[in-house]
C-alpha positions, 0 to 999 in steps of 0.5 A: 527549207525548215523540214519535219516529219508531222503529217497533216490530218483533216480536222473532221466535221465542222470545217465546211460550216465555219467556211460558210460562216466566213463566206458570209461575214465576208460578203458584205456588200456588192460595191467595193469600199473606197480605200480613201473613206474606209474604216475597219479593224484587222486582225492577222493570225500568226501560227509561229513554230514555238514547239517542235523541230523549227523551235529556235525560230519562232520567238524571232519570228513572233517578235518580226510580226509584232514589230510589224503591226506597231508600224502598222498602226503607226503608218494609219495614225499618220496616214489618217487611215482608220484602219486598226490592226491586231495580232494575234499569235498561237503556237503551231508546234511545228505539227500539222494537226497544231497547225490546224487546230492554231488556224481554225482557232485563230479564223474563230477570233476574226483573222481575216489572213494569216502568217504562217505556218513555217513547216512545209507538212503544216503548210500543205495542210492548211492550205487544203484545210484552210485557205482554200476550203474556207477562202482565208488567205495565208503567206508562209514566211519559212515553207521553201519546198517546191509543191507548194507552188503548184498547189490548187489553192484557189489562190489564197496561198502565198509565200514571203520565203523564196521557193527552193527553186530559186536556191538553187540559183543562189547555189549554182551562183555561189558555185560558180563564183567559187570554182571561177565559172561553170564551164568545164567544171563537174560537181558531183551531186548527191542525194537522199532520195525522196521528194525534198532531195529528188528535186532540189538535185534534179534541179541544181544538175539541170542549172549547172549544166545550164551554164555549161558545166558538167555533172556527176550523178545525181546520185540518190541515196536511201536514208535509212540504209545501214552503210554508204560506203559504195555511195561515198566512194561513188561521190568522191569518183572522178576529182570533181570540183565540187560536191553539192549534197542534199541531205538532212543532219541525221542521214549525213551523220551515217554518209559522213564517215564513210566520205571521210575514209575514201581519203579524197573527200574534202568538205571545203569544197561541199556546197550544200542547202539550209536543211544541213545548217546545223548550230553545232556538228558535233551535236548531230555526230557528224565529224568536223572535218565532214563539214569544216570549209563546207558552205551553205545557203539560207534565204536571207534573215534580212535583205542585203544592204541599207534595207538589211541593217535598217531592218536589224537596227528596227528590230533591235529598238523593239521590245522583247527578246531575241535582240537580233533577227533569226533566220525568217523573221525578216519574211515573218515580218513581211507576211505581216505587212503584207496582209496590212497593205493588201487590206488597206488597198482592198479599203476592206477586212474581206478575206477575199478581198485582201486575196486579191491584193497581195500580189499587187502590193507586193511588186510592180507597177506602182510607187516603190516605198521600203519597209520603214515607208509604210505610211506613205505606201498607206497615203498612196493607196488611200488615193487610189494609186497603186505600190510596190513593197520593198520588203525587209526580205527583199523586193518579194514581187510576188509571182502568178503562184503567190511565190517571190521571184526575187530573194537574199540568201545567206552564205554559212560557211563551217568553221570548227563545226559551226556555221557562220555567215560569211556573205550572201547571194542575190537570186531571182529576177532582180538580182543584185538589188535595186 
């Protein structure tokens, strides 16, 4: 779940006559165009974080989607489609207001959807700034955070990266395959209390014990409190199986030495979530010996298999750096052709048309054509048949909230500090791959 600490803030007058100018240009006519004979030009506006706390990703992400328009562009030149799609990228800055002010320039130069952002708080920002005041859809390839599911956004927000809900499926499965099943079985869960770590614990508790396996705690702990020795020895009670702790680098820092000094701490038996994958330990002031051994999920860079190398080996042969994909360039990459396919099946550039295609392209029922299939996934649509994406992130088959019900999820496991992929977990309701 890329976190920060921005907080959205209204961009003042004007938004309303900008929507009204979208809602204009997007009407058009009463009868809706054939995707068979249409003929337009697309272009989809990425908020990419190339500033800021979720820095690291952005240049992956920006070349995912870059890559995806050139197949894009391909697959209409092959298809026969005159359907010409553009990209146009702006830094977000991992700040709300950036975020903003990128999407705002970005609908001024013609974005009729857009790909981003990646920080939850932008996220939240857009969507009541933007996508439902101005009826411009946007898919978040890197906001995991639980409300986002639940947001009144008259459906114009949706999601190429899981929610943490099912995170925590793939971490009570990757719990369960560590420890030889549930029952009987107690993880001791921890932690910071606030929105992210209130619920993401809530609801791993309430999945363990779904399949039979017993809890100690939640225990919630405040963040900026100036010692954890009682939380620490309150964790470590018991000899519990495991330990699941959901906290930020900086606050586990301050939680870290004092688990350390109960003596019965072990981090090879921590389970933890992608807001504490840190490149380097040491870095954040958190002992090894806090994190050595201890595991943690990240939803996939790529979807496991054929589709995941296939993706890699695609992504490799683009031009531009970074050679490899990071984690969320895969979804970025997906956001993208997304918006392609929803357009080129609404056979129009209308916000609001390509709105209500992005779920039905996403999942079934329809003819099933992979990432590198684009083309005939163009054919298919432009003979008024329908398609079900395979994404390079995975089967997506976006739910009634815009989310995937279905994702790959990296396993870190710690080592000297560092945290390195040691396998992956399927989550949702295709588990295990088709």
């Amino acid at each position: 779940m890329p976190r920060d600490t921005s907080s959205g803030r209204p961009l003042g007058a004007g938004l309303a006559l900008l929507a009204l100018t979208i809602g204009l240009a997007a009407c058009g006519g009463s009868e809706r165009p054939s995707p068979a004979t249409a003929s337009f030009d697309l272009t989809i506006g990425q908020l990419v974080p190339l500033r800021g706390d979720l820095a690291r990703f952005g240049p992956s992400g920006r070349k995912a989607a870059e890559l995806a328009v050139d197949l894009a562009n391909r697959a209409s030149r092959g298809a026969g489609a005159r359907v010409r799609v553009r990209l146009s990228s702006a830094d977000s800055e991992t700040q709300g207001l950036a975020g903003l002010i990128a999407a705002r320039r970005q609908i001024d130069h013609g974005a009729s959807c857009l790909n981003g952002d990646w920080a939850t708080a932008s996220t939240l920002a857009l969507a009541n700034q933007v996508a439902a005041k101005q009826g411009v859809p946007m898919i978040s390839p890197a906001s995991t955070n639980f409300s986002i599911a639940t947001l009144d956004d008259r459906g114009y927000v949706f999601r190429s990266a899981p929610s943490d809900a099912l995170q925590v499926i793939a971490l009570a499965d990757l719990a369960e395959r560590s420890l030889g099943g549930a029952k009987g079985r107690t993880i001791s869960v921890a932690a910071r209390h606030d929105g992210y770590g209130t619920e993401i614990s809530r609801r791993f508790a309430a999945e363990w014990r779904g399949r039979g396996g017993r809890i100690s705690g939640p225990l919630l702990y405040d963040p900026t409190q100036a010692s954890f020795d009682r939380e620490a020895r309150r964790i470590v009670a018991g000899s519990p199986s495991a330990f699941a702790i959901f906290d930020f680098p900086e606050t586990y820092a301050k939680l870290a030495p004092a688990l350390l000094a109960t003596g019965r701490f072990d981090a090879a038996r921590l389970l933890t979530a992608d807001t504490l994958i840190v490149d380097s330990a040491s870095q954040w002031g958190i002992p090894d010996a806090a994190l050595d051994g201890a595991r943690a999920t990240q939803p996939g860079a790529a979807a496991s298999g054929a589709t995941g190398r296939a993706f890699a080996d695609a992504f490799a042969s683009a031009p531009g750096a970074p050679a490899r994909p990071d984690a969320f360039a895969a979804q970025s990459f997906d956001a993208t052709v997304l918006c392609y396919l929803a357009a080129v099946a609404a056979g129009s550039s209308s916000p609001a048309a390509i709105r209500d295609e992005i779920a039905a392209v996403s999942g079934p029922p329809g003819r099933r054509v992979g990432f590198m299939q684009l083309g005939e996934a163009v054919r298919t649509l432009r003979a008024g048949r329908q398609i079900d994406y395979e994404g390079a992130s995975g089967p997506l088959d976006l739910d009634p909230h815009g989310d995937p019900t279905a994702a790959t999820y990296d396993v870190l496991a710690y080592s000297g500090g560092t945290p390195r992929r040691s396998g992956a977990v399927e989550a949702g309701a295709r588990r295990g791959g088709r």
